[in-house]
MITIFI-19076 format. One record per residue (C-alpha): residue number from 0; residue in three letters; x, y, z. Coordinates in nm, 3 decimals. Layout:
N
- n;res;x;y;z
- NUM;ALA;X;Y;Z .
...
//
This chain:
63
- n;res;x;y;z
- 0;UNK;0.000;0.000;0.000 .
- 1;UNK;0.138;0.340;-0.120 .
- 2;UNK;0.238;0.549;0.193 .
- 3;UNK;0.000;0.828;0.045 .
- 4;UNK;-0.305;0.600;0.078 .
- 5;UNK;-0.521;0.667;0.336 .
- 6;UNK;-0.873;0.554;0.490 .
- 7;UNK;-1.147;0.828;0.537 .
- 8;UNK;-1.316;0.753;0.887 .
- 9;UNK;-1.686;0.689;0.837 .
- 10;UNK;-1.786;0.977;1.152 .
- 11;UNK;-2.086;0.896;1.369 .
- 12;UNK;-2.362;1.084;1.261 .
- 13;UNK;-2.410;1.227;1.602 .
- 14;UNK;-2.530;1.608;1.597 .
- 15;UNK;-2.586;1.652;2.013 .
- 16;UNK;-2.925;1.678;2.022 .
- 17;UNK;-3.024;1.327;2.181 .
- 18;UNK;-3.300;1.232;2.289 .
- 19;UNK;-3.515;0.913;2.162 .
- 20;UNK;-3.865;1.009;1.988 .
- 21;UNK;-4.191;0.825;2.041 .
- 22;UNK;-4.076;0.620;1.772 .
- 23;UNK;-3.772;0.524;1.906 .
- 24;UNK;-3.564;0.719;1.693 .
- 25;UNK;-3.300;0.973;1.811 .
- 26;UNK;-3.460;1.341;1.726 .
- 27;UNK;-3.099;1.449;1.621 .
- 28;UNK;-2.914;1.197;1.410 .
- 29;UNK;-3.245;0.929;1.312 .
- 30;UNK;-3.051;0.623;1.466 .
- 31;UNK;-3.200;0.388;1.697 .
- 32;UNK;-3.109;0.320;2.027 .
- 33;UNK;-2.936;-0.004;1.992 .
- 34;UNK;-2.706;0.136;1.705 .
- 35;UNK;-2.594;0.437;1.887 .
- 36;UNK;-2.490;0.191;2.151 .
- 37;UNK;-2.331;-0.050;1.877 .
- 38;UNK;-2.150;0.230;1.697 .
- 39;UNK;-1.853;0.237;1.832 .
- 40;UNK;-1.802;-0.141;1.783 .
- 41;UNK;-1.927;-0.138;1.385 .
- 42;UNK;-1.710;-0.191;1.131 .
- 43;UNK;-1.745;0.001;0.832 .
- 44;UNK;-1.975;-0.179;0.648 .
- 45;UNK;-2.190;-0.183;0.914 .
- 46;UNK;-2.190;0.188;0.985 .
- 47;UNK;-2.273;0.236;0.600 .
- 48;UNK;-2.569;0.069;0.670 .
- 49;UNK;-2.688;0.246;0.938 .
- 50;UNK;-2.589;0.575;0.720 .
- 51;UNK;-2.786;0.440;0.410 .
- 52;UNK;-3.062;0.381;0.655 .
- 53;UNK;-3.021;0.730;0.801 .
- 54;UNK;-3.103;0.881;0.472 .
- 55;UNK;-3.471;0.694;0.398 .
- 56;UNK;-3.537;0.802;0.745 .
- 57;UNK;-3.432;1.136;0.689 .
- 58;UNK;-3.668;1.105;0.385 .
- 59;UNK;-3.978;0.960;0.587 .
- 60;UNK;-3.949;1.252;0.813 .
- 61;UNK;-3.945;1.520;0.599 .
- 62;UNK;-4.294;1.378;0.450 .
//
């Protein structure tokens, strides 16, 4: 691997304002409560999902 090459860091979502909705959805970042807890124990694949996941519920909200 070229010494150049680098990984970006897939960032948790995470925008302070949490606090689970009656849906069981964090009103700030649209995760659930079991993968904020799992985050930090994802590998990347798995936080992809949960980011892919983010953005349909992102979309469901905003309707």
């Amino acid at each position: 691997m070229p010494a150049n090459h680098y990984y970006a860091a897939i960032l948790s979502p995470c925008v302070g304002v949490c606090s689970l909705d009656a849906g069981g959805l964090c009103t700030g970042c649209r995760r659930t409560a079991a993968e904020i807890a799992a985050w930090s124990t994802m590998d990347d694949a798995a936080r992809l999902r949960v980011m892919d996941a983010l953005d349909a519920r992102g979309a469901d909200a905003g309707s």
